[in-house]
N, CA, C and O atoms as a GROMACS GRO file, in nm:
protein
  456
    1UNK      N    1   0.002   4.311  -0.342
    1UNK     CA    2   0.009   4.173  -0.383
    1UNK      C    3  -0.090   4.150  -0.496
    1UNK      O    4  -0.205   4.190  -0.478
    2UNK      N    5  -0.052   4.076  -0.637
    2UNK     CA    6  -0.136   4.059  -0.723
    2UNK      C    7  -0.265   3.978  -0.675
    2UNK      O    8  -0.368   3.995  -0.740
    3UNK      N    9  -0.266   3.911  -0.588
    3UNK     CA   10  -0.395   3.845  -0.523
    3UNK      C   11  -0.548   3.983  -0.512
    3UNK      O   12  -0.659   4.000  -0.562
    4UNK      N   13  -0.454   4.053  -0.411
    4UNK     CA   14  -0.566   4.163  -0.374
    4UNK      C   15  -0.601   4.275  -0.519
    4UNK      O   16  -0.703   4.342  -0.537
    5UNK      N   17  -0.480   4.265  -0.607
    5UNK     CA   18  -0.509   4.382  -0.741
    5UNK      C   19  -0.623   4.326  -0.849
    5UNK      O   20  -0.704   4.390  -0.916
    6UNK      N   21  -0.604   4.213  -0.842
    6UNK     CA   22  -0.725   4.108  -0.923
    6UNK      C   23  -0.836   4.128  -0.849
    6UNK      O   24  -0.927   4.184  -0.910
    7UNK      N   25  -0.854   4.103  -0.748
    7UNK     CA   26  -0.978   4.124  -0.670
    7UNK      C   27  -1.068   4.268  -0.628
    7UNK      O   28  -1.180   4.292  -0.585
    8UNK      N   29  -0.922   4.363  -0.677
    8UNK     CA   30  -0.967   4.496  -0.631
    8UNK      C   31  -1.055   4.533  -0.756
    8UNK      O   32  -1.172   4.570  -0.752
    9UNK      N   33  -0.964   4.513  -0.885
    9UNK     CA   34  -1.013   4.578  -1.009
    9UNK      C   35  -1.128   4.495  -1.030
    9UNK      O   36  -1.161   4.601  -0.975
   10UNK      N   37  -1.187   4.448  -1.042
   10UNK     CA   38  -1.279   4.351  -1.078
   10UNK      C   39  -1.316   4.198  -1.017
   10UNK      O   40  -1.261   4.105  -1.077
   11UNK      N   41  -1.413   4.158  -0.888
   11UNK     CA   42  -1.414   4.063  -0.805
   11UNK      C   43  -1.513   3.984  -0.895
   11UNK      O   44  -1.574   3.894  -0.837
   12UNK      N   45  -1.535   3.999  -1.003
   12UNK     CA   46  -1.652   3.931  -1.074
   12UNK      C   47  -1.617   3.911  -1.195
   12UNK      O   48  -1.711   3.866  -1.260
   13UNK      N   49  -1.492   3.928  -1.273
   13UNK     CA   50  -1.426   3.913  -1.398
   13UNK      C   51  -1.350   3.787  -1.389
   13UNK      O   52  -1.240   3.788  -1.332
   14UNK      N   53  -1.388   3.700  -1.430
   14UNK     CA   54  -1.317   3.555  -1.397
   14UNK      C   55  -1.148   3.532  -1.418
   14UNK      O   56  -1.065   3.464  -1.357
   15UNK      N   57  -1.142   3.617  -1.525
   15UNK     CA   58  -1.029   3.575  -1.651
   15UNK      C   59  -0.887   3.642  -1.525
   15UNK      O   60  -0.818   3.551  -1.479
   16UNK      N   61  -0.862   3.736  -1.494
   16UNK     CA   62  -0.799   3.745  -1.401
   16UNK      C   63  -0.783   3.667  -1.304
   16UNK      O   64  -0.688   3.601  -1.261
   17UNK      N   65  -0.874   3.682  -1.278
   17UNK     CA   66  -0.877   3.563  -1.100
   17UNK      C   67  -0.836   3.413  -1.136
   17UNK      O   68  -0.770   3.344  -1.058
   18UNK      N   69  -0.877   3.372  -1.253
   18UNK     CA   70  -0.843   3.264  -1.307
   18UNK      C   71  -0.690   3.207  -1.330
   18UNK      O   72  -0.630   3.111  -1.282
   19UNK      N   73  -0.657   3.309  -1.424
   19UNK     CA   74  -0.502   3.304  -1.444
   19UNK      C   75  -0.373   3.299  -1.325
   19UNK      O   76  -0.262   3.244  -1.320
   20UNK      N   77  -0.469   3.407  -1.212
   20UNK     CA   78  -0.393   3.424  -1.095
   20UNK      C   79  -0.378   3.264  -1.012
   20UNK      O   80  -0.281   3.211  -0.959
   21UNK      N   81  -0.477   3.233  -1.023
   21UNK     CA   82  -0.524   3.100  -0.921
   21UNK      C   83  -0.454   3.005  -1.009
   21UNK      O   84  -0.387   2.914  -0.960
   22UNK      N   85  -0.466   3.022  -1.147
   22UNK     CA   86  -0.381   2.923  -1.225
   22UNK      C   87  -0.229   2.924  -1.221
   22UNK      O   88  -0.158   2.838  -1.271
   23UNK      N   89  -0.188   3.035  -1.154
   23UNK     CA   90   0.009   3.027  -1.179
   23UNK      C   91  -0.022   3.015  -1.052
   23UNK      O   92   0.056   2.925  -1.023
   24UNK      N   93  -0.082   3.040  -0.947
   24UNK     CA   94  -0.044   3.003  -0.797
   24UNK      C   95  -0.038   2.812  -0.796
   24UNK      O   96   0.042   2.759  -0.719
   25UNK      N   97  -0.113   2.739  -0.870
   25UNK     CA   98  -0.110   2.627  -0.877
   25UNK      C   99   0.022   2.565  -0.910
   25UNK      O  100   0.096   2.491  -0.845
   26UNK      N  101   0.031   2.636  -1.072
   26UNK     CA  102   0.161   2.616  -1.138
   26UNK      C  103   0.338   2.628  -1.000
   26UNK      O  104   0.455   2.592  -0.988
   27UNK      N  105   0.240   2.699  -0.940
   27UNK     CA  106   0.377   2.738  -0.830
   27UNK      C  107   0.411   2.634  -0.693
   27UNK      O  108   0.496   2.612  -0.606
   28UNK      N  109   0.257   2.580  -0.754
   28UNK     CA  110   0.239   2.478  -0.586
   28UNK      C  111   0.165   2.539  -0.471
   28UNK      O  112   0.170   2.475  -0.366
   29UNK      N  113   0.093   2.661  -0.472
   29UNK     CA  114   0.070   2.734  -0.344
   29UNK      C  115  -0.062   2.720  -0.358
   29UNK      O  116  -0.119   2.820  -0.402
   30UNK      N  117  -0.143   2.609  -0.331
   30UNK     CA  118  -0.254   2.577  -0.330
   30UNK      C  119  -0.366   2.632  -0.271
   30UNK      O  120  -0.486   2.643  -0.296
   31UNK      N  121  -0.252   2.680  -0.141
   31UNK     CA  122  -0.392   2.720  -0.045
   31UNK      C  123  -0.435   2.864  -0.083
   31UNK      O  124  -0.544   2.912  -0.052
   32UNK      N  125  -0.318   2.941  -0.170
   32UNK     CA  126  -0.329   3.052  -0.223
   32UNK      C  127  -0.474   3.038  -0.342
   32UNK      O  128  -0.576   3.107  -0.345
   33UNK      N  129  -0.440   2.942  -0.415
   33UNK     CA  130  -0.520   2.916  -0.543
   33UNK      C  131  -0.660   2.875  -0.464
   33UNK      O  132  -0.766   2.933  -0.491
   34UNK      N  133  -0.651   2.770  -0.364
   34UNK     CA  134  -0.792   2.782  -0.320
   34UNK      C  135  -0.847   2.905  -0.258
   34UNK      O  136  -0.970   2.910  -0.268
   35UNK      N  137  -0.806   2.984  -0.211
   35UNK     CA  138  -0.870   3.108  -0.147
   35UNK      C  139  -0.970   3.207  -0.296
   35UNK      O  140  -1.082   3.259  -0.295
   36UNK      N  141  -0.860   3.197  -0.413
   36UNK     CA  142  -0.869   3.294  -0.512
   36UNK      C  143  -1.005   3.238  -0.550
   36UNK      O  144  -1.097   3.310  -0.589
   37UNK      N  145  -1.017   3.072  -0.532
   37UNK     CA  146  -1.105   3.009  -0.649
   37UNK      C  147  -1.200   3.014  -0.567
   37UNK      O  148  -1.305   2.990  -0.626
   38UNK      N  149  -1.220   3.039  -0.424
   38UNK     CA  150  -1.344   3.058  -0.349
   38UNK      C  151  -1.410   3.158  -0.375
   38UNK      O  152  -1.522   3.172  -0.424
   39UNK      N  153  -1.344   3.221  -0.343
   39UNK     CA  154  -1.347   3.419  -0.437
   39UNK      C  155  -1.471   3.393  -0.550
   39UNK      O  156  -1.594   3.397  -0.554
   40UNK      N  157  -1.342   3.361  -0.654
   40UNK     CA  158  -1.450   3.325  -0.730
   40UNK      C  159  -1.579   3.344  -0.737
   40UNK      O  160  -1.643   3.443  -0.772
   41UNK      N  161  -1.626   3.198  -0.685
   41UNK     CA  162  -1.741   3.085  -0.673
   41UNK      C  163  -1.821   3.234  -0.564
   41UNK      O  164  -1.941   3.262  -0.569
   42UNK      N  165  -1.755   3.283  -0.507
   42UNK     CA  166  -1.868   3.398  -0.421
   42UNK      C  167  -1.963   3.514  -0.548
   42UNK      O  168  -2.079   3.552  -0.538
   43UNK      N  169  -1.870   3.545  -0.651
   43UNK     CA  170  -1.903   3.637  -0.761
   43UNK      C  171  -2.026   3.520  -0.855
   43UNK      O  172  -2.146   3.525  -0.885
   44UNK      N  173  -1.890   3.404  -0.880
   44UNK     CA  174  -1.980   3.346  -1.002
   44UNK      C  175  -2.012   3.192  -0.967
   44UNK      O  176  -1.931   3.109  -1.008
   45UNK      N  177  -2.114   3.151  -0.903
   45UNK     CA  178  -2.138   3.008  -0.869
   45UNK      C  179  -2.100   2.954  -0.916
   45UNK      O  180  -2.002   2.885  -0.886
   46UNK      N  181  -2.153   2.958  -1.008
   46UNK     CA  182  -2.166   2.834  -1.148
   46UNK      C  183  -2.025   2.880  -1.232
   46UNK      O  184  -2.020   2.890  -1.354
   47UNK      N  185  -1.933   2.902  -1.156
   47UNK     CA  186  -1.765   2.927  -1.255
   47UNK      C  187  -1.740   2.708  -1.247
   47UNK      O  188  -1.727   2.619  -1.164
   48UNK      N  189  -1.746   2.726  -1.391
   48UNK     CA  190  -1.654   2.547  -1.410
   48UNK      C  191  -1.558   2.542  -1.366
   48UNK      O  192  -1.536   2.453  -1.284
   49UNK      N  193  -1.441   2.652  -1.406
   49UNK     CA  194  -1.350   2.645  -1.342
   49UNK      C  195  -1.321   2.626  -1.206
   49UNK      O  196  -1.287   2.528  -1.140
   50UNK      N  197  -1.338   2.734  -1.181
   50UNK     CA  198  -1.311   2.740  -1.058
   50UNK      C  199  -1.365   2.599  -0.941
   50UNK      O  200  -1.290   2.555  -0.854
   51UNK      N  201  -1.517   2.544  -0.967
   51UNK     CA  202  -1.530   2.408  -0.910
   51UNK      C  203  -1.466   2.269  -0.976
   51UNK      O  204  -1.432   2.169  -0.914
   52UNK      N  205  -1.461   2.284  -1.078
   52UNK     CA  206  -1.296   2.197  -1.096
   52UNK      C  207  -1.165   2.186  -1.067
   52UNK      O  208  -1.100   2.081  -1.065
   53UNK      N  209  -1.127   2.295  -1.043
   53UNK     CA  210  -1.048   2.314  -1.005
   53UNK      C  211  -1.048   2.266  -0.849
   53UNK      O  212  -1.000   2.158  -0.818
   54UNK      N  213  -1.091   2.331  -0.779
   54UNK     CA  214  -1.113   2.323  -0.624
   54UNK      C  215  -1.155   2.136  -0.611
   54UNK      O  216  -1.118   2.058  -0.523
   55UNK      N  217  -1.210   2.119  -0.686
   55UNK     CA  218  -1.248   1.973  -0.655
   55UNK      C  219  -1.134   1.888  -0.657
   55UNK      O  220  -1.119   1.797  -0.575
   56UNK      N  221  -1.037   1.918  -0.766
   56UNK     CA  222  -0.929   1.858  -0.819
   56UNK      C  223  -0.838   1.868  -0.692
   56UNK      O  224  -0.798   1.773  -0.626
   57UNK      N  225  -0.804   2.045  -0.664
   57UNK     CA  226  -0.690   2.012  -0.505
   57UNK      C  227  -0.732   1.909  -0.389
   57UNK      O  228  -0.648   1.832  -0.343
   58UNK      N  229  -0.871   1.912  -0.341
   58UNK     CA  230  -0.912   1.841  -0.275
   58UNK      C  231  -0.901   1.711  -0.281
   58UNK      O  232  -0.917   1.642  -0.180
   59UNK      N  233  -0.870   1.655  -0.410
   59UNK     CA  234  -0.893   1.544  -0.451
   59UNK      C  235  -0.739   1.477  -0.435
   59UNK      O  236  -0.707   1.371  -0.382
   60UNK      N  237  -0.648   1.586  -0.504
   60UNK     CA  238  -0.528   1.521  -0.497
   60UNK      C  239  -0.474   1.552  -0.329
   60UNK      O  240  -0.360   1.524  -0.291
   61UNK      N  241  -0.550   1.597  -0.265
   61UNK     CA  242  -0.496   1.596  -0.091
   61UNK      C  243  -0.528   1.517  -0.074
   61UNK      O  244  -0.434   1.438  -0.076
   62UNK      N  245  -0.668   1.442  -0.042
   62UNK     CA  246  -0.731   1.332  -0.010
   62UNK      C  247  -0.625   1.204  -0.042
   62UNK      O  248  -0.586   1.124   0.042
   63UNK      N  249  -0.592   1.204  -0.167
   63UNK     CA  250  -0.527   1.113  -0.260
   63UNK      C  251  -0.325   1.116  -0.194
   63UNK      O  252  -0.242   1.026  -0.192
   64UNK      N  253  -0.313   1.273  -0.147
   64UNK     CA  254  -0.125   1.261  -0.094
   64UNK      C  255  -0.168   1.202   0.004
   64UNK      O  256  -0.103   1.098   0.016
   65UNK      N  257  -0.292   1.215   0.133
   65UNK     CA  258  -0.296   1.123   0.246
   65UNK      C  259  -0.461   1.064   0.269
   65UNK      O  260  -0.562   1.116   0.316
   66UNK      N  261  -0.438   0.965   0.227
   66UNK     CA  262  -0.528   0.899   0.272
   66UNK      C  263  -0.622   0.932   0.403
   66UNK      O  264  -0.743   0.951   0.386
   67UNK      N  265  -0.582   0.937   0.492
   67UNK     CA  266  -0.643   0.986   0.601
   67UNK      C  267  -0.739   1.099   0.644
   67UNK      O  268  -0.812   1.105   0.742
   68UNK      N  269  -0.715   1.201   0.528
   68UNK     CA  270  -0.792   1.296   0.493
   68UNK      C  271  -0.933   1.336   0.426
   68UNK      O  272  -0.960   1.413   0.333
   69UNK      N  273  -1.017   1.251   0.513
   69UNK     CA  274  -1.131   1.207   0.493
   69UNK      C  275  -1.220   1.381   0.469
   69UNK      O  276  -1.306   1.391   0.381
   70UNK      N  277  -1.198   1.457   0.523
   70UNK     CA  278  -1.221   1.632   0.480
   70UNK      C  279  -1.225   1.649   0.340
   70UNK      O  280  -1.321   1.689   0.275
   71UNK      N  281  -1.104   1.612   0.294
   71UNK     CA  282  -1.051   1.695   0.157
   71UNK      C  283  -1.152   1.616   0.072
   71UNK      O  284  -1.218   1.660  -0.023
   72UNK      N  285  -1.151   1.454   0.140
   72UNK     CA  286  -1.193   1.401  -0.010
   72UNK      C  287  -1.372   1.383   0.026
   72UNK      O  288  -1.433   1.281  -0.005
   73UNK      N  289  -1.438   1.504   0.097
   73UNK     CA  290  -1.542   1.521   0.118
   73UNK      C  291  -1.564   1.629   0.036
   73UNK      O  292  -1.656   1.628  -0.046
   74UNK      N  293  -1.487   1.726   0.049
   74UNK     CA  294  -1.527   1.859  -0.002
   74UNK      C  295  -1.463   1.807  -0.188
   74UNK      O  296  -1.480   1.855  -0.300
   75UNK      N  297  -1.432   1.759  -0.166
   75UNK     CA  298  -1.362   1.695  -0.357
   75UNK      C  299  -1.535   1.667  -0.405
   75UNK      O  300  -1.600   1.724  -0.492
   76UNK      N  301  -1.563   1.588  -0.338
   76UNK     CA  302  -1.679   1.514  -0.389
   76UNK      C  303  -1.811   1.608  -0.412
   76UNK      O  304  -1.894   1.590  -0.501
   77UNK      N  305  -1.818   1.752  -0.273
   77UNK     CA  306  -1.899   1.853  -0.333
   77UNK      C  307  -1.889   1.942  -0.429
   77UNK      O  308  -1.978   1.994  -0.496
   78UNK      N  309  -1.759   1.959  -0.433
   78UNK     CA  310  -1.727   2.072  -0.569
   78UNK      C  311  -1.741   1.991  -0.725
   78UNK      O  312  -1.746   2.060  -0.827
   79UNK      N  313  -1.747   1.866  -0.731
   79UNK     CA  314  -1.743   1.762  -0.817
   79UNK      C  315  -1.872   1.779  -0.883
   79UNK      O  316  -1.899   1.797  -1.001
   80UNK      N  317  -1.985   1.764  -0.723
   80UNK     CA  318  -2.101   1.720  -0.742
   80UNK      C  319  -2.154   1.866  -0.796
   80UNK      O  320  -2.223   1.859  -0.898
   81UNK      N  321  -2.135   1.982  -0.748
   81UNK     CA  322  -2.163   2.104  -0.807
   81UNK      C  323  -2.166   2.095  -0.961
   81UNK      O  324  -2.265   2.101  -1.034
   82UNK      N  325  -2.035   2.078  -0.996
   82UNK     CA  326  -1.985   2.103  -1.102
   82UNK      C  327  -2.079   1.981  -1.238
   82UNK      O  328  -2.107   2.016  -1.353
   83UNK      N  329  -2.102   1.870  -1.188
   83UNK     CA  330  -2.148   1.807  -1.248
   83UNK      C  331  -2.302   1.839  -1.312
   83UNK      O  332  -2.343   1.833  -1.429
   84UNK      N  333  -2.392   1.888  -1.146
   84UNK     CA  334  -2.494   2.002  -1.211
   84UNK      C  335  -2.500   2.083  -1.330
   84UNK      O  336  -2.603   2.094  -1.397
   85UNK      N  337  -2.403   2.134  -1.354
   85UNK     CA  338  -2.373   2.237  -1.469
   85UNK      C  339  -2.320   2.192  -1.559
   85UNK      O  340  -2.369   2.235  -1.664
   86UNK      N  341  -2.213   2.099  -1.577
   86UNK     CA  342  -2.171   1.981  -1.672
   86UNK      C  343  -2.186   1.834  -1.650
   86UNK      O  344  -2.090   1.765  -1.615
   87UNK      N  345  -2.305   1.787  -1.669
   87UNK     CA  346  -2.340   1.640  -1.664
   87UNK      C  347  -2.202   1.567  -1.695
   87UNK      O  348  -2.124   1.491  -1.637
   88UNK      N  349  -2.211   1.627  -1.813
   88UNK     CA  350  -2.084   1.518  -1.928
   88UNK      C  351  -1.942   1.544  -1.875
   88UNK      O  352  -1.853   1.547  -1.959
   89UNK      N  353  -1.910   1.564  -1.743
   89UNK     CA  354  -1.790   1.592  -1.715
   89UNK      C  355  -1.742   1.468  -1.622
   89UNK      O  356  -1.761   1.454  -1.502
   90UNK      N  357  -1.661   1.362  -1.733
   90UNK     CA  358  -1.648   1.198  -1.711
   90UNK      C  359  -1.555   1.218  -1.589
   90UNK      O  360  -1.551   1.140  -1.495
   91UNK      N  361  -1.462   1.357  -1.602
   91UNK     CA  362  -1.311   1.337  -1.459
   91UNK      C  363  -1.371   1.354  -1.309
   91UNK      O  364  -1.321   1.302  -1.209
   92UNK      N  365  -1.509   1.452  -1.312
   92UNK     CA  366  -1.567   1.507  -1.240
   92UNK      C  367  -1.636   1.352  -1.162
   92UNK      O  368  -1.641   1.333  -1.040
   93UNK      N  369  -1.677   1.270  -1.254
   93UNK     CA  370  -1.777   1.126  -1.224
   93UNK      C  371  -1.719   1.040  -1.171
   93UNK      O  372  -1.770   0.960  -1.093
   94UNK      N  373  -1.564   1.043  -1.217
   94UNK     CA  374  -1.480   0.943  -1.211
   94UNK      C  375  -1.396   0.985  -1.030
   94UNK      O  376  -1.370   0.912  -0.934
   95UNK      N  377  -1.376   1.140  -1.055
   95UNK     CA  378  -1.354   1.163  -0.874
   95UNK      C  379  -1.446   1.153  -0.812
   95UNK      O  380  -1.428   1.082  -0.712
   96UNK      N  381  -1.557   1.198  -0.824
   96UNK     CA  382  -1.631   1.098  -0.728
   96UNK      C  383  -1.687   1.022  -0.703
   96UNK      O  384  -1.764   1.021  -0.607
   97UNK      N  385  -1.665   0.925  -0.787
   97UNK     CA  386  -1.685   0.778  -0.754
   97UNK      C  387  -1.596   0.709  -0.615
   97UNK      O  388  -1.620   0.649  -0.511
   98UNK      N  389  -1.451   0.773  -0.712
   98UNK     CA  390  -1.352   0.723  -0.633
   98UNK      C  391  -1.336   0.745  -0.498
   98UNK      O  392  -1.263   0.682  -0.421
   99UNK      N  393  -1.430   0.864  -0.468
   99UNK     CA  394  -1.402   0.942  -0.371
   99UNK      C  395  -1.536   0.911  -0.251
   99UNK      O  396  -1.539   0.967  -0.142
  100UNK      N  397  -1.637   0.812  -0.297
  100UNK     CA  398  -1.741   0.765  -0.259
  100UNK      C  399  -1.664   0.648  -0.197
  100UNK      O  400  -1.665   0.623  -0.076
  101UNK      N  401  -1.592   0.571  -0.299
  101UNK     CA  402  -1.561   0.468  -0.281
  101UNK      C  403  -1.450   0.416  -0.190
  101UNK      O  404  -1.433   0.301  -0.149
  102UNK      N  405  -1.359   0.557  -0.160
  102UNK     CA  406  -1.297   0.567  -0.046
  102UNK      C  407  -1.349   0.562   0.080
  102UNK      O  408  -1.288   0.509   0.173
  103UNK      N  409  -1.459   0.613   0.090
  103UNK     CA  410  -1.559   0.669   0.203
  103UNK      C  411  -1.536   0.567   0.242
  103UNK      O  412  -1.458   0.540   0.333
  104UNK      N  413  -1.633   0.456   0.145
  104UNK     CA  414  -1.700   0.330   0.217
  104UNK      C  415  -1.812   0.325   0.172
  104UNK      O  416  -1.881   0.228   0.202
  105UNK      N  417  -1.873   0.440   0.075
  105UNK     CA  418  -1.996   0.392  -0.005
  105UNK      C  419  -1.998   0.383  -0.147
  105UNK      O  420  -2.015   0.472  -0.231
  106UNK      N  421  -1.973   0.217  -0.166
  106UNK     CA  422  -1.963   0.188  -0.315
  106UNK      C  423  -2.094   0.216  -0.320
  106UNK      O  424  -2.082   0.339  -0.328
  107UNK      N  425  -2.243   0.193  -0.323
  107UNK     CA  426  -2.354   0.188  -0.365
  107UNK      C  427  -2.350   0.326  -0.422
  107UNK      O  428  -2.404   0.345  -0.531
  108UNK      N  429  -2.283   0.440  -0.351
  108UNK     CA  430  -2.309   0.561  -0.392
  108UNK      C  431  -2.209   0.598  -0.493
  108UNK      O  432  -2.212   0.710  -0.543
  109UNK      N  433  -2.113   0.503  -0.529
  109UNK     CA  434  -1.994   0.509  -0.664
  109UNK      C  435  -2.016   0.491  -0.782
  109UNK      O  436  -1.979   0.553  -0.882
  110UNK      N  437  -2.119   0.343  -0.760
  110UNK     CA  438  -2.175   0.298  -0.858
  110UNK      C  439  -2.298   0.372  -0.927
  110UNK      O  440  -2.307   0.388  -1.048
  111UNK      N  441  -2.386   0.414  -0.837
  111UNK     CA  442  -2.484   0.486  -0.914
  111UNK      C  443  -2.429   0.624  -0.996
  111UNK      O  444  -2.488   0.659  -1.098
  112UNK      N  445  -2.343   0.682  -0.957
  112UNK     CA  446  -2.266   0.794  -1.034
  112UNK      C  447  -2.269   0.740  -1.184
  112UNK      O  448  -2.267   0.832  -1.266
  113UNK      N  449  -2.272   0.652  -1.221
  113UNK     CA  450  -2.253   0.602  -1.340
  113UNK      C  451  -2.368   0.539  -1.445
  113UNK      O  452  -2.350   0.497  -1.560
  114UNK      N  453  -2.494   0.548  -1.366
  114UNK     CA  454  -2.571   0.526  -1.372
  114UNK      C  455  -2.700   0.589  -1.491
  114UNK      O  456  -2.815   0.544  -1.487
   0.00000   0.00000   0.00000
């Protein structure tokens, strides 16, 4: 399976793992793309991608059901990661605001912006 051949040849070369996790998306198989992009994040912390990415599925689960107070927890850490490493990343600020603000803590939406 191309999952395990990306990971075999190189578990620390992004550009593979990337592309892979990127057509598994393109395909809809999310949970595939999140596994790859965890991967990842084990080799390279600080991959943008990859915590944008992951923040983003989380975000749009949270967002297909409401009720999914999980997804749009872990949205808000991969966000908050990611923001560490890119301040200036407005989509990253803007999910979790929203994603604060779902909670139930605007105080903590608003200061994002701050």
């Amino acid at each position: 399976d191309l999952q395990n051949i990306a990971l075999k040849i190189d578990p620390t070369n992004e550009g593979p793992i990337k592309t892979l996790s990127n057509t598994f998306l393109l395909l809809d198989d999310k949970e595939r793309a999140k596994e790859l992009f965890e991967k990842l994040l084990e080799s390279s912390p600080n991959s943008v991608s990859a915590l944008n990415n992951l923040g983003t599925i989380y975000y749009e689960e949270a967002i297909n059901n409401p009720d999914n107070k999980e997804a749009l927890k872990k949205s808000i850490e991969y966000h908050k990661r990611l923001l560490e490493i890119k301040p200036e990343h407005t989509t990253a600020m803007r999910r979790m605001a929203l994603g604060y603000f779902k909670l139930g803590d605007s105080q903590k939406a608003l200061n994002i912006f701050e």
